[in-house]
PDB file with SEQRES, HELIX, SHEET and CRYST1 records, atoms N, CA, C and O in Angstrom:
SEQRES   1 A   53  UNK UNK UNK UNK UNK UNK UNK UNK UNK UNK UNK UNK UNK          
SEQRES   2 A   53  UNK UNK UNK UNK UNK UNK UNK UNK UNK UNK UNK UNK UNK          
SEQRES   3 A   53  UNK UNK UNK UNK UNK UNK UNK UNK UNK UNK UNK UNK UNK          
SEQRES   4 A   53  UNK UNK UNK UNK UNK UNK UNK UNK UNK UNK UNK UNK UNK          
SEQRES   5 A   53  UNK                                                          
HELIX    1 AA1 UNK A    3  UNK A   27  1                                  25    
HELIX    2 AA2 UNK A   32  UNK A   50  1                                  19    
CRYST1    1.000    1.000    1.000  90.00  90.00  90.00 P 1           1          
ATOM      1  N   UNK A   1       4.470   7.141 130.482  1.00  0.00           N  
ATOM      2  CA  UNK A   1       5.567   6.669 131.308  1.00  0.00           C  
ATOM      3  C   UNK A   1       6.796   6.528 130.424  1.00  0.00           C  
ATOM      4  O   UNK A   1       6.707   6.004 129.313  1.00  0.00           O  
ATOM      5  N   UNK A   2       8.307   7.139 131.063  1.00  0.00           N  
ATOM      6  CA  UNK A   2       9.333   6.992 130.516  1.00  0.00           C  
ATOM      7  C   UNK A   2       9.567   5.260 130.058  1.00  0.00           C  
ATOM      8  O   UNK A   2       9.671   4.542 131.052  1.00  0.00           O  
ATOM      9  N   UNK A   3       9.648   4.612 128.880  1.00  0.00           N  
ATOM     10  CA  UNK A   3       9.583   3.448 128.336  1.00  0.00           C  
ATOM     11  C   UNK A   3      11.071   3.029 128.871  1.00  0.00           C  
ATOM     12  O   UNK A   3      10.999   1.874 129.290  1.00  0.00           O  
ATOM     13  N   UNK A   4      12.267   3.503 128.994  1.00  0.00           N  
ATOM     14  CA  UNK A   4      13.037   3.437 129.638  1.00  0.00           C  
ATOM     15  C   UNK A   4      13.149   2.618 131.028  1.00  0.00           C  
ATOM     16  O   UNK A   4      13.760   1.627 131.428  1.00  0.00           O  
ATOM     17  N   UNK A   5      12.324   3.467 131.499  1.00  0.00           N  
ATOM     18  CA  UNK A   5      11.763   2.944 132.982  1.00  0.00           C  
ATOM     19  C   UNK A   5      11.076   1.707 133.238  1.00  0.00           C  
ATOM     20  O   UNK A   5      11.300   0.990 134.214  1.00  0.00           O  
ATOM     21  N   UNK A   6      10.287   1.494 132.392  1.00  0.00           N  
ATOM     22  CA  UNK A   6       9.897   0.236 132.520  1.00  0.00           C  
ATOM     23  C   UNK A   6      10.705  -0.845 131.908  1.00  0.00           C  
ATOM     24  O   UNK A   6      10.625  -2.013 132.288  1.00  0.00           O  
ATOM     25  N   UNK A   7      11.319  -0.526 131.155  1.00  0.00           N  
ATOM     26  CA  UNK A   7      12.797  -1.682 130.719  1.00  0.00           C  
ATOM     27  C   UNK A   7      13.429  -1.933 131.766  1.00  0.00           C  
ATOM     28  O   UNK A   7      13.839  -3.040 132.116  1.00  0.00           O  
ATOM     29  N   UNK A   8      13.546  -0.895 132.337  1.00  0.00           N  
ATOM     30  CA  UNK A   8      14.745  -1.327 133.430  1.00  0.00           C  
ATOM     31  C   UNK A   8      13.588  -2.267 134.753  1.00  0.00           C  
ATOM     32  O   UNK A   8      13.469  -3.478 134.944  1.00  0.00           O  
ATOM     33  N   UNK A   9      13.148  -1.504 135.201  1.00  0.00           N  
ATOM     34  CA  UNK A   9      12.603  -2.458 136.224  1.00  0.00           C  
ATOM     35  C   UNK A   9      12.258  -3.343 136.122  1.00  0.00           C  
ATOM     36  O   UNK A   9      12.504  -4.095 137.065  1.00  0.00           O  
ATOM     37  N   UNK A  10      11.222  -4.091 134.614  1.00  0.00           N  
ATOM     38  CA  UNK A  10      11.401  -5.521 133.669  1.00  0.00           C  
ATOM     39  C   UNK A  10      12.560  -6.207 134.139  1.00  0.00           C  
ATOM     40  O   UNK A  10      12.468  -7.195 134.868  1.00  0.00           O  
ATOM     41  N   UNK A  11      13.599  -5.750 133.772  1.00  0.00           N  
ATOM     42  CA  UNK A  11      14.929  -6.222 134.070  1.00  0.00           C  
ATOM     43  C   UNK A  11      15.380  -6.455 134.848  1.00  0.00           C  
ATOM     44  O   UNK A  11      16.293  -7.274 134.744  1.00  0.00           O  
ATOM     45  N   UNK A  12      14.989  -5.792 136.407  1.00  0.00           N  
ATOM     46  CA  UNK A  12      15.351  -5.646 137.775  1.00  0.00           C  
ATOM     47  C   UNK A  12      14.281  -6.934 138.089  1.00  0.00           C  
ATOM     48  O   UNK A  12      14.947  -7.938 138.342  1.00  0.00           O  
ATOM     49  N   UNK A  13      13.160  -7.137 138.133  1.00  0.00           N  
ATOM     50  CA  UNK A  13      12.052  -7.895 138.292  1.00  0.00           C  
ATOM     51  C   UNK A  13      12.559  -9.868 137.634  1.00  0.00           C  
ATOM     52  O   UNK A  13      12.436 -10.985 138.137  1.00  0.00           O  
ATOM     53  N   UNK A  14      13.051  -9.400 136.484  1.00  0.00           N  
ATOM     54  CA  UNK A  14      12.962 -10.801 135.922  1.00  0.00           C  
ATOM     55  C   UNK A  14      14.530 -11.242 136.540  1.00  0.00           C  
ATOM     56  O   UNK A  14      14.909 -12.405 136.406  1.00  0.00           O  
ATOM     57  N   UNK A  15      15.304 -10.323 137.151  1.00  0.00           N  
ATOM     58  CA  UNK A  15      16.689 -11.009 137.723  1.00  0.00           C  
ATOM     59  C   UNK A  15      15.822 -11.577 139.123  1.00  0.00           C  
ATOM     60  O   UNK A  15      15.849 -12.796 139.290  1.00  0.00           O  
ATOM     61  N   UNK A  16      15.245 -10.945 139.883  1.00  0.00           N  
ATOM     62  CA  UNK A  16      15.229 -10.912 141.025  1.00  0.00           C  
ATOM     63  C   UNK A  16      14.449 -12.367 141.196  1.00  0.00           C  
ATOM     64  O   UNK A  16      14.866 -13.174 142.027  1.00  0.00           O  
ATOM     65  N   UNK A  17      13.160 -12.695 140.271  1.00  0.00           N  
ATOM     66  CA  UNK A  17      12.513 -13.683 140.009  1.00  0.00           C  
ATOM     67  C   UNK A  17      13.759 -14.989 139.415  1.00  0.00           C  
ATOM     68  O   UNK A  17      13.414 -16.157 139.597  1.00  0.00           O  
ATOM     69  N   UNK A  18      14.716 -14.813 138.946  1.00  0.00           N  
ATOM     70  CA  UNK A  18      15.602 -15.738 138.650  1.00  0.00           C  
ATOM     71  C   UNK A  18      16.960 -16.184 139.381  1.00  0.00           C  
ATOM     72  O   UNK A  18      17.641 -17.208 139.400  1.00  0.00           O  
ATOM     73  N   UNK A  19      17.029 -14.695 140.072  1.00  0.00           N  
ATOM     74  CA  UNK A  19      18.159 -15.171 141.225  1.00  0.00           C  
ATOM     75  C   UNK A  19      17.178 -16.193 142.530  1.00  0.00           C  
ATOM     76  O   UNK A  19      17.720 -17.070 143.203  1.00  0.00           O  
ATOM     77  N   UNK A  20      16.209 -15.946 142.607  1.00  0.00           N  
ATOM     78  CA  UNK A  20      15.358 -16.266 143.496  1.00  0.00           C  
ATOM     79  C   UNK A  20      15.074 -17.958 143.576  1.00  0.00           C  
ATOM     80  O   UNK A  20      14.907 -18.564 144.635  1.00  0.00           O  
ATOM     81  N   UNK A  21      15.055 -18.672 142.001  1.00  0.00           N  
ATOM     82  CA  UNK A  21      14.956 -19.456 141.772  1.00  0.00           C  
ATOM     83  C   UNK A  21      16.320 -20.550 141.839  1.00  0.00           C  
ATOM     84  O   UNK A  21      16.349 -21.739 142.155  1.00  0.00           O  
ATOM     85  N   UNK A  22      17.487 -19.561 141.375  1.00  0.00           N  
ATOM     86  CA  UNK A  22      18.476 -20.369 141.282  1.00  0.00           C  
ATOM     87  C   UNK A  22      19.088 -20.371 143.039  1.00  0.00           C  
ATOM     88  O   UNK A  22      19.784 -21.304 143.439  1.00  0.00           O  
ATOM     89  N   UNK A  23      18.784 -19.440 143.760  1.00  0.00           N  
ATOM     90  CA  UNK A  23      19.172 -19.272 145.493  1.00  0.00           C  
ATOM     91  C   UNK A  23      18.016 -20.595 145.572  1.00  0.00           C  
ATOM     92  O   UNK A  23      18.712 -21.575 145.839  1.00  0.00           O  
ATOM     93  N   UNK A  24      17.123 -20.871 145.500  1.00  0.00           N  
ATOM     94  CA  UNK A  24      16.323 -22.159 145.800  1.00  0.00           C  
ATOM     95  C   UNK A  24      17.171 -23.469 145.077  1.00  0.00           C  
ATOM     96  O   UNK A  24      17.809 -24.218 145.818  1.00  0.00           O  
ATOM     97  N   UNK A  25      17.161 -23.561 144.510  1.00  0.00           N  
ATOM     98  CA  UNK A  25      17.835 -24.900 143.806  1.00  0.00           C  
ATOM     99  C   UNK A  25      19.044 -24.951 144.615  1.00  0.00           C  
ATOM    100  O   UNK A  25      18.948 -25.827 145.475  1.00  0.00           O  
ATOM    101  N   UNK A  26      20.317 -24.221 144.647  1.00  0.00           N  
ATOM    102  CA  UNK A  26      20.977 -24.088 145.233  1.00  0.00           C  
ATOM    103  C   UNK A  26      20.840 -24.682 147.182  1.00  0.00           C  
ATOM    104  O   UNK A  26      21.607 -25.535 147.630  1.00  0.00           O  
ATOM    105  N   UNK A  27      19.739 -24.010 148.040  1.00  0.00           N  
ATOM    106  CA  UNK A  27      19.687 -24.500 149.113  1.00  0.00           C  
ATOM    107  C   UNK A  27      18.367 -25.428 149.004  1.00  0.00           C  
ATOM    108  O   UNK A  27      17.831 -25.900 150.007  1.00  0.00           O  
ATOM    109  N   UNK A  28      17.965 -25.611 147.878  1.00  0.00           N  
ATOM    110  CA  UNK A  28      16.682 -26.777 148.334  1.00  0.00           C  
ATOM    111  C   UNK A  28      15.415 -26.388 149.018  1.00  0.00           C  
ATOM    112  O   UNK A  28      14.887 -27.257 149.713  1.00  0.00           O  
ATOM    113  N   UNK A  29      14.801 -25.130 148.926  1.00  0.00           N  
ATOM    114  CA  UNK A  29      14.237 -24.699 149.827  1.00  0.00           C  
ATOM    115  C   UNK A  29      13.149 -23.649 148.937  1.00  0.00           C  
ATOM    116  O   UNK A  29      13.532 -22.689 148.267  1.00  0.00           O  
ATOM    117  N   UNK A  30      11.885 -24.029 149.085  1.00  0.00           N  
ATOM    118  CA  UNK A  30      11.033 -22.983 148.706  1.00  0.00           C  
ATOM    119  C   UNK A  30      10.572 -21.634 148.504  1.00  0.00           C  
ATOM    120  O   UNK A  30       9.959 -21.025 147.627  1.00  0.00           O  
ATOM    121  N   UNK A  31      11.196 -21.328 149.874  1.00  0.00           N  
ATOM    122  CA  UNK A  31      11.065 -19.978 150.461  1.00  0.00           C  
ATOM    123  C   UNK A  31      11.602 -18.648 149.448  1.00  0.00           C  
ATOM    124  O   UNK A  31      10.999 -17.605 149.192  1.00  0.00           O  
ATOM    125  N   UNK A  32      12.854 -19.072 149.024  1.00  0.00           N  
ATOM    126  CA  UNK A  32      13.669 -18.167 148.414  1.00  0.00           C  
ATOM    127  C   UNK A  32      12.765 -17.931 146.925  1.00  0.00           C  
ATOM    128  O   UNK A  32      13.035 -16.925 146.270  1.00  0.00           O  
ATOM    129  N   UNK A  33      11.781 -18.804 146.461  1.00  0.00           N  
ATOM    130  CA  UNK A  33      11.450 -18.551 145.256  1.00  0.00           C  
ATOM    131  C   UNK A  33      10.049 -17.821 145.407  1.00  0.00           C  
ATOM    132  O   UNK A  33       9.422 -17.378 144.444  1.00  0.00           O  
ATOM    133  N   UNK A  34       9.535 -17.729 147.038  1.00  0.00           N  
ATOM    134  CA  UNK A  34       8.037 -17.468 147.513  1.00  0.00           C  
ATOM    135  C   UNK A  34       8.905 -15.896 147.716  1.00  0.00           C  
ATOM    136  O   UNK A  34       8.176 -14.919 147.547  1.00  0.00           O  
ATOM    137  N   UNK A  35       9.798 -15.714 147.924  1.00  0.00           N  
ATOM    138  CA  UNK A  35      10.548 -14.473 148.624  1.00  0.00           C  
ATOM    139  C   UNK A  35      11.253 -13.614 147.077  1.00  0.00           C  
ATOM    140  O   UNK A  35      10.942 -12.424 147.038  1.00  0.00           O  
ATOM    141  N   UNK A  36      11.929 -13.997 146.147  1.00  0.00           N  
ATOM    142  CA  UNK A  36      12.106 -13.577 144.926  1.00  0.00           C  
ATOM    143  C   UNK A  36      10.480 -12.914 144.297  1.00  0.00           C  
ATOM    144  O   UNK A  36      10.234 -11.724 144.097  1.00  0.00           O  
ATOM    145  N   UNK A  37       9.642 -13.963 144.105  1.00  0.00           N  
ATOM    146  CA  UNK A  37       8.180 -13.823 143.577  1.00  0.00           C  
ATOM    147  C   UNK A  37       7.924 -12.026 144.346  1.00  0.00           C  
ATOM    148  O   UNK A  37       8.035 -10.966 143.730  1.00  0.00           O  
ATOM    149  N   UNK A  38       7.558 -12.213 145.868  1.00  0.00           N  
ATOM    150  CA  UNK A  38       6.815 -11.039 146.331  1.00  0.00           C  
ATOM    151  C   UNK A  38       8.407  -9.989 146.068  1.00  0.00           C  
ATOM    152  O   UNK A  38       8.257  -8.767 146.050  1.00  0.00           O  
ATOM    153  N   UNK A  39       9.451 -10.420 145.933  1.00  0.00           N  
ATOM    154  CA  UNK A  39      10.062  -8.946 145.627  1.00  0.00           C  
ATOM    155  C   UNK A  39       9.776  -8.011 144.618  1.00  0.00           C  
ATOM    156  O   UNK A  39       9.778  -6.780 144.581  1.00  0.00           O  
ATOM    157  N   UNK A  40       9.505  -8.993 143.727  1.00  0.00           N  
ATOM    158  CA  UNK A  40       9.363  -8.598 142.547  1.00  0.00           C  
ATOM    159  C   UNK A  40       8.151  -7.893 142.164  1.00  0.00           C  
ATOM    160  O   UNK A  40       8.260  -6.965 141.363  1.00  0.00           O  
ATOM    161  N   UNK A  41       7.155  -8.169 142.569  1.00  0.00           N  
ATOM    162  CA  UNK A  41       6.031  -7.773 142.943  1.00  0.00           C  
ATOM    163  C   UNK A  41       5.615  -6.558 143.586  1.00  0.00           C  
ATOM    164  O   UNK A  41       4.598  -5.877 143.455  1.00  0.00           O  
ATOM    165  N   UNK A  42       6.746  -6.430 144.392  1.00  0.00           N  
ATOM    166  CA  UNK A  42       6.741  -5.189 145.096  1.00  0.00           C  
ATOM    167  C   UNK A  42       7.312  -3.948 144.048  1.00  0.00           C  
ATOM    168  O   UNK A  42       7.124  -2.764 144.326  1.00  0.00           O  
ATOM    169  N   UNK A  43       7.867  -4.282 143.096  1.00  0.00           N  
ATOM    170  CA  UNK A  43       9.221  -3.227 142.095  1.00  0.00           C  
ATOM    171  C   UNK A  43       8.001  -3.533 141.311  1.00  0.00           C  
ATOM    172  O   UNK A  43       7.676  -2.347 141.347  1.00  0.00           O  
ATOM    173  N   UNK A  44       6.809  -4.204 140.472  1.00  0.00           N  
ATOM    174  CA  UNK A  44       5.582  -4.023 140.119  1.00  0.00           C  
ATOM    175  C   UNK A  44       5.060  -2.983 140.422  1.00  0.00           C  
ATOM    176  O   UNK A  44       5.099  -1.983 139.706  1.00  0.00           O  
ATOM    177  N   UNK A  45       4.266  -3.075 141.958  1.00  0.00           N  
ATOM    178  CA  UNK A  45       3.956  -2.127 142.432  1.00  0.00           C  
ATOM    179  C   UNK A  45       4.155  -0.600 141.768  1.00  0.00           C  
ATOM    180  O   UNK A  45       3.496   0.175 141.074  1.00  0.00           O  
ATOM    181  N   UNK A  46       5.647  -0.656 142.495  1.00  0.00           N  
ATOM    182  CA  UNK A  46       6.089   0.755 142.316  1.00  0.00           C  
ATOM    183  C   UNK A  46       6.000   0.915 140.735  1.00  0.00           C  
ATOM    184  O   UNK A  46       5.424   1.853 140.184  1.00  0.00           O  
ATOM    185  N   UNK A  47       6.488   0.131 140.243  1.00  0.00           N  
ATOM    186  CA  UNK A  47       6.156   0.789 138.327  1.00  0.00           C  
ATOM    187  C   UNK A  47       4.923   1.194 138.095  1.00  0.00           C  
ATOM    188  O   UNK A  47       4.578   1.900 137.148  1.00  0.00           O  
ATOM    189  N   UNK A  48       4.267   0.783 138.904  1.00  0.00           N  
ATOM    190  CA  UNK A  48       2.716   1.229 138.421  1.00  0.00           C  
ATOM    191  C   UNK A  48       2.534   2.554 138.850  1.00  0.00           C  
ATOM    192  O   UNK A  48       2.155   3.534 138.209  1.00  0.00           O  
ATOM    193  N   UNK A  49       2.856   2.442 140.019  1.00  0.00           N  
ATOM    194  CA  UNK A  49       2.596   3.676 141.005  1.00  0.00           C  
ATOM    195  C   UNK A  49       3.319   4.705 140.412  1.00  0.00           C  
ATOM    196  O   UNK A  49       2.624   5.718 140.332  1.00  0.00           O  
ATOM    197  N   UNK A  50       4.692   4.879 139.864  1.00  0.00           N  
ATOM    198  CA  UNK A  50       5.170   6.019 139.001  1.00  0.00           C  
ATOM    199  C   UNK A  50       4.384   5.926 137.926  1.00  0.00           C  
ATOM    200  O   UNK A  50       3.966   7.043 137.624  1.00  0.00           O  
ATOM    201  N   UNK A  51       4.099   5.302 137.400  1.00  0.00           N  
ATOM    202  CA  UNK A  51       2.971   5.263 136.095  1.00  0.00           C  
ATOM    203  C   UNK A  51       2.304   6.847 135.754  1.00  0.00           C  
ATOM    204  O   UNK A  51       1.290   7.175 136.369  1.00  0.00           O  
ATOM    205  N   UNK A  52       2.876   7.732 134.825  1.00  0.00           N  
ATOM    206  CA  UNK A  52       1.930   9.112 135.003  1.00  0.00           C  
ATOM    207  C   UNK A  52       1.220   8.886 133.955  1.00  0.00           C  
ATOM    208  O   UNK A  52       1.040   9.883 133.256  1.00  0.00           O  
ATOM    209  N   UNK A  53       0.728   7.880 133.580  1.00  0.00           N  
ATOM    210  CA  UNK A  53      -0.711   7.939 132.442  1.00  0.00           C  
ATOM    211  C   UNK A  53      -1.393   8.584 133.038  1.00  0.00           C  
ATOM    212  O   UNK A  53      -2.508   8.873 132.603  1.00  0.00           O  
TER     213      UNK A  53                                                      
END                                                                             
């Protein structure tokens, strides 16, 4: 796998997990950090799934 590629989506993943957290603090509300978590998860996914090992 292009090592590239997985930097970046690392990167895409750990914003999304941190915007997620700070949109919770911000409205007080759980959801946004249960909703950041599975986004991120999902851009997991797909890294794997391009994965050509």
């Amino acid at each position: 796998m292009n090592n590239k590629w997985h930097l970046y989506i690392s990167f895409i993943k750990s914003f999304i997990r941190i915007a997620g957290c700070l949109i919770a603090l911000y409205n007080n509300s759980w959801t946004y950090i249960a909703l950041g978590i599975a986004v991120a998860e999902i851009f997991g996914l797909a890294e794997e799934l391009k994965d050509d090992r």
